[in-house]
C-alpha positions in Angstrom: 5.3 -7.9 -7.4 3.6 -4.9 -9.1 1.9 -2.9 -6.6 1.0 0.1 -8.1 -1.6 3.6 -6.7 -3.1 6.7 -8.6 -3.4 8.9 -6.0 -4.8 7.0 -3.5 -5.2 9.1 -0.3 -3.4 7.2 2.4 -2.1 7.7 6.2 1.4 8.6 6.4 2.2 7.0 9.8 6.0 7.5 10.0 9.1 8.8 8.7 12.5 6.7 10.0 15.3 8.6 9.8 18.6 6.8 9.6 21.7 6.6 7.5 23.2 3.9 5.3 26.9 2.1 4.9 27.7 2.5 0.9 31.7 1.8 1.0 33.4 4.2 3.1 30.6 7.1 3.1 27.5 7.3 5.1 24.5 8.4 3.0 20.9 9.7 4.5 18.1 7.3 4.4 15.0 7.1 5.9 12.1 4.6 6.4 7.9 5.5 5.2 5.1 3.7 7.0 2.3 4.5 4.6 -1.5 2.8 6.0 -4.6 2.9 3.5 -8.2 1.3 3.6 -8.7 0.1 0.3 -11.2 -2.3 -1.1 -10.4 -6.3 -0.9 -9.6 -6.6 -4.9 -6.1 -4.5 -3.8 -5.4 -8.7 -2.3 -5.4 -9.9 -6.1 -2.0 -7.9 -6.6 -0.1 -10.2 -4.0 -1.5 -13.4 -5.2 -4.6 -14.3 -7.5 -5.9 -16.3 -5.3 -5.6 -14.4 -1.8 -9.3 -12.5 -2.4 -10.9 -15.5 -2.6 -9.1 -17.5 0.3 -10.0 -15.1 2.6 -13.5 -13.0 1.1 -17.2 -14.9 -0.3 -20.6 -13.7 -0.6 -22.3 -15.5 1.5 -25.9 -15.8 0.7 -27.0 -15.9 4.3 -26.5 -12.5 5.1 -28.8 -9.6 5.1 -28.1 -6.8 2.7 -29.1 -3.6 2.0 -30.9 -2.7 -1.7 -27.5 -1.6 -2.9 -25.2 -4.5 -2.2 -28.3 -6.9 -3.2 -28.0 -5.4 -6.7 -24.1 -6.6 -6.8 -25.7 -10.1 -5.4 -24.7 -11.6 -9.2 -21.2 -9.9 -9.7 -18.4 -12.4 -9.2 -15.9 -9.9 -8.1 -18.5 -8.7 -4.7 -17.1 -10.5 -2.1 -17.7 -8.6 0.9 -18.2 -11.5 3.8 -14.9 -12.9 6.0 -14.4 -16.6 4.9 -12.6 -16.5 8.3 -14.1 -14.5 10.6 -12.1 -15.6 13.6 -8.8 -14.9 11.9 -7.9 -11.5 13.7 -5.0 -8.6 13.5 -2.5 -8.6 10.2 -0.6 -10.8 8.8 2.5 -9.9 7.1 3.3 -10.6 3.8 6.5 -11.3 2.4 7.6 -9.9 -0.7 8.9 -6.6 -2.4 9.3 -4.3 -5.0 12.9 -2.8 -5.7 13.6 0.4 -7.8 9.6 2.0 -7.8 8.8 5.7 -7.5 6.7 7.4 -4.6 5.1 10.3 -4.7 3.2 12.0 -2.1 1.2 15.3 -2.3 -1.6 16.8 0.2 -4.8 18.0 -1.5 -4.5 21.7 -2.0 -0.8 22.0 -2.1 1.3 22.3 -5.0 4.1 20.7 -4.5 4.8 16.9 -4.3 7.5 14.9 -2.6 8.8 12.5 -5.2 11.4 9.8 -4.3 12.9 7.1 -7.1 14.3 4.1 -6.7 12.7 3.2 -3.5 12.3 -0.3 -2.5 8.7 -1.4 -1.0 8.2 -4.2 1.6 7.2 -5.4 5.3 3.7 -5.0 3.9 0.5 -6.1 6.4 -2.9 -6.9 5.6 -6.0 -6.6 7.9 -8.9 -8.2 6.3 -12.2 -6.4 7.6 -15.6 -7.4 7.2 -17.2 -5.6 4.1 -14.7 -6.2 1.7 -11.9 -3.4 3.1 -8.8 -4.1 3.9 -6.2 -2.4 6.0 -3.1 -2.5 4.6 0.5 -1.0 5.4 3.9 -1.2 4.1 7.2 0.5 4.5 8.9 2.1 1.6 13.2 2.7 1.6 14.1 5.5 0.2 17.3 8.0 0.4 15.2 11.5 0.3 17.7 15.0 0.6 17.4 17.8 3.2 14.8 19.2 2.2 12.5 15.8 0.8 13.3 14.8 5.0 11.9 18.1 6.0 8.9 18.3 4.2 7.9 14.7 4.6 8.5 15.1 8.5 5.9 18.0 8.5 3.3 15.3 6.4 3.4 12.4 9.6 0.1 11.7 10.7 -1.4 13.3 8.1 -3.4 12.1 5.2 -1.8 12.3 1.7 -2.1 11.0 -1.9 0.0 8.5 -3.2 1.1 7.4 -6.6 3.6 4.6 -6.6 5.1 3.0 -10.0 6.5 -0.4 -10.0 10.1 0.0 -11.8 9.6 -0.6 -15.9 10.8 -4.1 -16.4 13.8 -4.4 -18.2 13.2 -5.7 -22.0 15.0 -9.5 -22.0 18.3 -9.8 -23.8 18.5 -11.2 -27.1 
């Protein structure tokens, strides 16, 4: 999986704080519930064919002038195929070794966090081509990364998160 965000603005719901077993030391780590609206295409990023299971245009409904004008492009598909299919689902998959950063519009400095690993990702499909999604990012942040992303729950921030580079194959 290759998720990957530019600095999308996103919820951060939670911060976890626990510590990890490595041998015989105990090292800080700490849990991120992140939640964004984003539009339906995010969907194609988990499976090529998950938009289109679950969005269509459906020709029935009324539109305004503006999403008439989209009527013709193939990748508007802002009507439930399954209306009645309500709450999230989860999806099951993950990205190991990505970077995280968070930063808060107007502030200088940013919270960055390597080798995280990214899962227990769900999806809420809404009507209108948005989609609810949230996930939980591992990480092992210091003192002071735990302290300033405790003062950021609840609050909005922006997000850039980079899949780890994939190794080049052996020859």
């Amino acid at each position: 999986m290759k998720l990957e965000f530019k600095d999308t603005r996103m919820l951060l719901a939670n911060v976890n704080a626990r510590s990890e077993v490595h041998g015989e030391e105990r090292e800080p780590a700490g849990d991120l519930k992140l939640e964004a609206f984003l539009p339906n295409d995010v969907l194609v990023e988990f499976d090529p064919a998950l938009r289109s299971l679950l969005y269509h245009f459906d020709d029935a409904q009324q539109r305004d002038l503006v999403d008439e004008g989209r009527k013709g492009d193939p990748a508007y598909v802002p009507d439930l195929r399954l209306p009645k299919l309500m709450g999230p689902f989860r999806w099951d998959d993950e990205m190991q070794g990505a970077t995280i950063s968070l930063h808060v519009r107007g502030e200088k400095s940013r919270v960055e966090l390597a080798d995280v690993k990214v899962n227990n990702f769900q999806i809420e499909v809404q009507e209108g081509g948005t989609v609810l999604l949230s996930f939980r990012v591992q990480a092992h942040p210091d003192e002071r990364k735990f302290g300033k992303l405790c003062t950021l729950i609840q609050n909005e921030v922006e997000v850039t998160l980079t899949p780890a580079a994939e190794e080049a194959p052996a020859n």
